[in-house]
N, C-alpha and C positions, 0 to 999 in steps of 0.2 A: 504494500500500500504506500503513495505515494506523502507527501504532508499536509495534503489536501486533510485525509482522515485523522493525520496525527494534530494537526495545531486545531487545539480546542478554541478557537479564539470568536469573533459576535460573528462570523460570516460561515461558521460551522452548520455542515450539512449531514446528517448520518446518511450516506448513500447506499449502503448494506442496506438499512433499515429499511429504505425506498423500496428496492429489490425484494427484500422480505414480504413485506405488504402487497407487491405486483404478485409476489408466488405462492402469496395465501389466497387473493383473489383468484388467479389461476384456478387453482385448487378446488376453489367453490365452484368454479364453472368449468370445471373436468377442461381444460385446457392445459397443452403437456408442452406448448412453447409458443411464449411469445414472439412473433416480430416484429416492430415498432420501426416505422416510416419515417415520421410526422416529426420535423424540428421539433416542436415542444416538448415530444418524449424524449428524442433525444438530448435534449440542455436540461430533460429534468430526473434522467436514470444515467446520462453520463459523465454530466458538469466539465462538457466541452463544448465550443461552438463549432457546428457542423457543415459549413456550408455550402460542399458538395454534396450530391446523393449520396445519400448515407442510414442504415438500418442498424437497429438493435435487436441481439437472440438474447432473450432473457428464459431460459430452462426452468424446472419444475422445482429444480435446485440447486444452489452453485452459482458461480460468476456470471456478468451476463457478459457478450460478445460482442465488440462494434465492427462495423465493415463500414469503411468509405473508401471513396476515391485513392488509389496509391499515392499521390502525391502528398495528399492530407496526413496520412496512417501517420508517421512518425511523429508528428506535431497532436495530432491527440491522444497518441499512446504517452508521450509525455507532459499534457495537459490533463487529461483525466483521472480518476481515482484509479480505475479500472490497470490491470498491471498488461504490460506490453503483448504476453502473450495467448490477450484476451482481445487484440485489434489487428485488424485483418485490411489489407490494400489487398481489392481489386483492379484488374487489369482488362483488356480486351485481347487473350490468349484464352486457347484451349484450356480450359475444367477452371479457369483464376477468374472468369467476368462475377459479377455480383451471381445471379441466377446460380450458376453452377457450383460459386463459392457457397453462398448460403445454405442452399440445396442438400448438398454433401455437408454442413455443419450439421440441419437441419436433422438430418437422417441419420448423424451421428448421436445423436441427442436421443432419436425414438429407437436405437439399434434396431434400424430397419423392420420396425412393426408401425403399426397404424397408428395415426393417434388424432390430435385437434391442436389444430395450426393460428393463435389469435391474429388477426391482420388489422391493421386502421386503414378505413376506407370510409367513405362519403365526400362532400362538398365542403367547399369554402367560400367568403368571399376575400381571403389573406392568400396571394397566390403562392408562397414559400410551405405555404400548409405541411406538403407533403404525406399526403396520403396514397397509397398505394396504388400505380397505374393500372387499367385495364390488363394492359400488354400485360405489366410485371406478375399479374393474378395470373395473366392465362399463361404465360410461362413456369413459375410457381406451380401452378398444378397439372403442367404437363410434365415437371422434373420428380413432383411428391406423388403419383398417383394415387397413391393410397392413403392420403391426408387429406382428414376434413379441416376446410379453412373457415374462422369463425369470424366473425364483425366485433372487435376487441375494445374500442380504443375508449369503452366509457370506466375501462377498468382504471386507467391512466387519469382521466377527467377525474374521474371522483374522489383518486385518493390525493390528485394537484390542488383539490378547489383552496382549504384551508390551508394556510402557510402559517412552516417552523418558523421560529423565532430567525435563524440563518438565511431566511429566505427575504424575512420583512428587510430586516440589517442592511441586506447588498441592497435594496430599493432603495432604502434611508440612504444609504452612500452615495448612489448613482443620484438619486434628487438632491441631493448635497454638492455635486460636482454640475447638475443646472444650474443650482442656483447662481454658483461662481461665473457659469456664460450668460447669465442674465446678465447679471453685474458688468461682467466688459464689454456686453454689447452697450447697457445704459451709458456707461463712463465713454464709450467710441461717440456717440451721437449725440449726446447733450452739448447745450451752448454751441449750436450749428455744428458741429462735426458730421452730420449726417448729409452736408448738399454734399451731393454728386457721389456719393456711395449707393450701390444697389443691390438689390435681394441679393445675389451671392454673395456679396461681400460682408454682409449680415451673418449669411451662414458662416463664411470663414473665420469669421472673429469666435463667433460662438465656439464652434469646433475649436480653435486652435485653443481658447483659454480651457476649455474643458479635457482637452487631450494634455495638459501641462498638469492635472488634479490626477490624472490619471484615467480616464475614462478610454473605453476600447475600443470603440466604433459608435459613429453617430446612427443606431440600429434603422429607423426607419426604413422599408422599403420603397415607400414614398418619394424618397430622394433623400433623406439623410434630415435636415434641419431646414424643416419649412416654413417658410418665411412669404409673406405678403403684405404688399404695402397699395396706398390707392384702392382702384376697384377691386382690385384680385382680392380683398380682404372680405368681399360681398357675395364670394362664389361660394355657398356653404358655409362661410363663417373660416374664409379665408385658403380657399382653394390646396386641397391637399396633394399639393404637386409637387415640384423640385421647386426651389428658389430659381426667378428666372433671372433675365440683365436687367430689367424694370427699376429705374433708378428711383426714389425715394423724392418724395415731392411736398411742396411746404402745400397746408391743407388739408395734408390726407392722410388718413388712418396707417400704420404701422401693425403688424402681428407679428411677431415673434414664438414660433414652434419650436424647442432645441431638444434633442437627442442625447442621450447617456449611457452606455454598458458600464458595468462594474462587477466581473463574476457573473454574466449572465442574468442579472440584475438589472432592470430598465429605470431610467430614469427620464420623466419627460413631461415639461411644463411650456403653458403658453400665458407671454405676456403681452398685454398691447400699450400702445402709445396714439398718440393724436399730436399730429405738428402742425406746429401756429402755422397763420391761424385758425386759431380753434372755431366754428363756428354753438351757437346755443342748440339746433338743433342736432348737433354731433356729439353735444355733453348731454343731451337729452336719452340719445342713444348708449350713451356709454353708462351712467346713472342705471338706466334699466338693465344692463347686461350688470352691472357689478351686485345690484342687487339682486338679479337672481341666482347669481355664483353663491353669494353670501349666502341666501334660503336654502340652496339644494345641500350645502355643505353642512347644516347646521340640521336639513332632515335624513341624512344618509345614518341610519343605525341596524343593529339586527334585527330581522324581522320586518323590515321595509322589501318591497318588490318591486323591481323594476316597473310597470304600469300602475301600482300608487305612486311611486316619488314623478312621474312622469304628468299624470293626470294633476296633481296636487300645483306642481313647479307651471302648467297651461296653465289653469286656474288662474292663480298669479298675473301669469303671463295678458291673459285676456283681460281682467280688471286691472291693470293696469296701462293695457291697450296697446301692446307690444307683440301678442300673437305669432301675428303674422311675420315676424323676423325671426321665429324660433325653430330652431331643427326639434321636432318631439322626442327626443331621445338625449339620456344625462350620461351614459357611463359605454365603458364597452372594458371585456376581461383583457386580464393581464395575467402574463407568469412571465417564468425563464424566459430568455430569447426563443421568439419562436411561437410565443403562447399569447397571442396579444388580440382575441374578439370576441368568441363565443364567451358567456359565462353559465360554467355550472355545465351540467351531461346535457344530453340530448333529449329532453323527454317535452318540449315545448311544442307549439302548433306548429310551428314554421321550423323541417328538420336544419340541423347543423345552424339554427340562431340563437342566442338566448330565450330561453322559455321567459317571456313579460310576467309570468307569475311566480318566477324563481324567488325564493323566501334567501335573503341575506342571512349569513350565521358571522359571527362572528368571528375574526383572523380571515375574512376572505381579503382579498387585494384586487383591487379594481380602475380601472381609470373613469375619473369622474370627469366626463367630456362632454359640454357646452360649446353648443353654436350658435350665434346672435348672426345673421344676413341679412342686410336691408343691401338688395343689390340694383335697385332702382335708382340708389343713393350715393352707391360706388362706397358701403361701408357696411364694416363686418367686425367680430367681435370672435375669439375661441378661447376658450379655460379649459387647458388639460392638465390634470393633475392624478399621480396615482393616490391611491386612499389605503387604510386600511380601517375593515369596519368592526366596528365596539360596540357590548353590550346597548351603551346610551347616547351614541354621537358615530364621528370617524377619526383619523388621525392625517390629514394634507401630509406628504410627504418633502412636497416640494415647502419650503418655508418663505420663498422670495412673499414681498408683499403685495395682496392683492388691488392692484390699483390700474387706472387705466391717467399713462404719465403723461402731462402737456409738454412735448417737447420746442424749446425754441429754434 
């Protein structure tokens, strides 16, 4: 074991224990190996970032197996808890492709008897999801014939929903290392420093001071640190895109989206600004969106559901005559790298989305995500913040302060 397992320190993760809990579950559902696709299972059974195609053998007992891309192997057999000769690089040679590699694990594991094979499979709207291809199923069961394949992956969901104290920790970190690219982007822009800088250059600031705290990649798929200024801040409550060359303009609304890894740990909050000048109707605007960051965050506790804090937060929204600039939706799940939409199993109307009736417990982690767009107006408003929810409240991760800044 690496010193991942030995340093007892606040980002300690018992990863045996993870394993344990997948092979007690197994167990329950006569499943005699898992194989796990889906980035989320892997940054959450093997406390590495995988970002080739890459699968986890987790057996009925015993260490579990990683296979990625050969180029990869070496760098997660030295990143993960897992010991070296428990990861496997794949090649495109005879019996070494993934298929054929697994396959032959696979069958090492059942000594060649039948058994029940767990797979993650279904839909996303996260395109990294990584759930298991058609092709790779009809391949798979043209190498196992004798293997039933099972729809696995709410064994994984269920036992991720609640997080160890190690898991809150690395979040706390990584929103700890935003807050610091808040901070240099406010210090870059204040007192004019902002004419003629533009959305990229926004991102770059934020990145570099956060890559300086330590932080490992700005995760988003999205494009890393999203940022919009002007209209772009009306498209949805600030267009979830790359930062583009769109340079920064006196008048117009600012968003600031930034990005954090820390340990597979996300960190990621959104700030806004408004540069002079300010108009009454754009503080009018901004008024309404901080007060209803302020309410959602003060109704977030256990035992709230996504469609009451929703219904409750319109409400609001409509008497005070704001509605119409609301995206109806506050939060979307969060975990390890990789685990960042759905929350909670699959048991909702609408498969692979959040069940609206999902009951919060408490120790879940979630991102508490507001979107204000009046794009009629060329202005927009977003509040991302990770949470975690308590008995009688929540805990903001991100600490920066909630405000929306007049910049000169």
């Amino acid at each position: 074991m690496t010193s991942r397992l030995e340093n007892k320190g606040p980002f300690f993760i018992d990863f045996p224990a993870r394993i344990k809990a997948i092979q007690e579950e197994m167990a329950k559902e006569k499943i005699d190996v898992y194989l796990g696709s889906r980035l989320r299972t892997l940054s959450w059974t093997l406390d590495a970032f995988c970002p080739w195609r890459s699968f986890v053998v987790i057996p009925a007992e015993g260490m579990p197996a990683a296979f990625t891309f050969v180029i990869d192997a070496a760098r997660i057999a030295d990143e993960s808890w897992i010991d070296e000769d428990h990861v496997f690089g794949f090649v495109p040679m005879g019996g070494q492709d993934q298929i054929e590699l697994i396959s032959d694990y696979i069958r090492d594991i059942l000594k060649n008897r039948k058994g029940r094979v767990g797979i993650e499979s279904g839909m996303s709207n996260y395109l990294p999801e990584g759930n298991l291809t058609h092709y790779e199923y009809e391949r798979f069961k043209e190498a196992l014939p004798d293997v039933d394949f099972v729809n696995s992956y709410t064994i994984i969901d269920k036992l991720s929903m609640i997080k160890d104290e190690g898991t809150i920790n690395r979040f706390r970190e990584a929103s700890r290392i935003v807050d610091v690219g808040h901070k240099a982007v406010y210090e870059a822009i204040q007192k004019g420093g902002w004419k003629g800088m533009t959305e990229t250059e926004i991102a770059g600031l934020a990145a570099y001071a956060m890559r300086k705290e330590g932080s490992e990649w700005e995760w988003s798929y999205t494009g890393g640190n999203e940022i919009a200024c002007g209209y772009r801040t009306g498209l949805a409550g600030g267009a979830c895109t790359p930062a583009t060359r769109k340079k920064l303009q006196a008048g117009e609304p600012l968003m600031v989206d930034i990005h954090a890894m820390f340990m597979l740990g996300l960190g990621d909050h959104s700030h806004n600004y408004l540069i002079a000048p300010v108009s009454d109707r754009q503080l009018w605007h901004a008024q309404n969106f901080l007060d209803i960051v302020n309410l959602t965050l003060k109704t977030y506790k256990a035992g709230v559901t996504p469609s009451s804090l929703a219904e409750e937060m319109m409400a609001f929204a409509e008497e005070r005559g704001f509605a119409d600039y609301m995206v109806p939706g506050f939060e979307h799940g969060i975990g390890m790298m990789g685990d960042e939409w759905r929350i909670g199993i699959n048991d909702g109307p609408f498969p692979f989305w959040t069940n609206p009736d999902h009951i919060y417990q408490e120790n879940e982690l979630i991102i508490c995500a507001i979107q204000y767009a009046c794009p009629d107006e060329n202005i927009g408003f977003r509040y991302e913040n990770p949470i975690v929810i308590q008995k009688n409240g929540c805990e903001p991760l991100s600490k920066y302060p909630l405000t929306v800044d007049e910049i000169e």
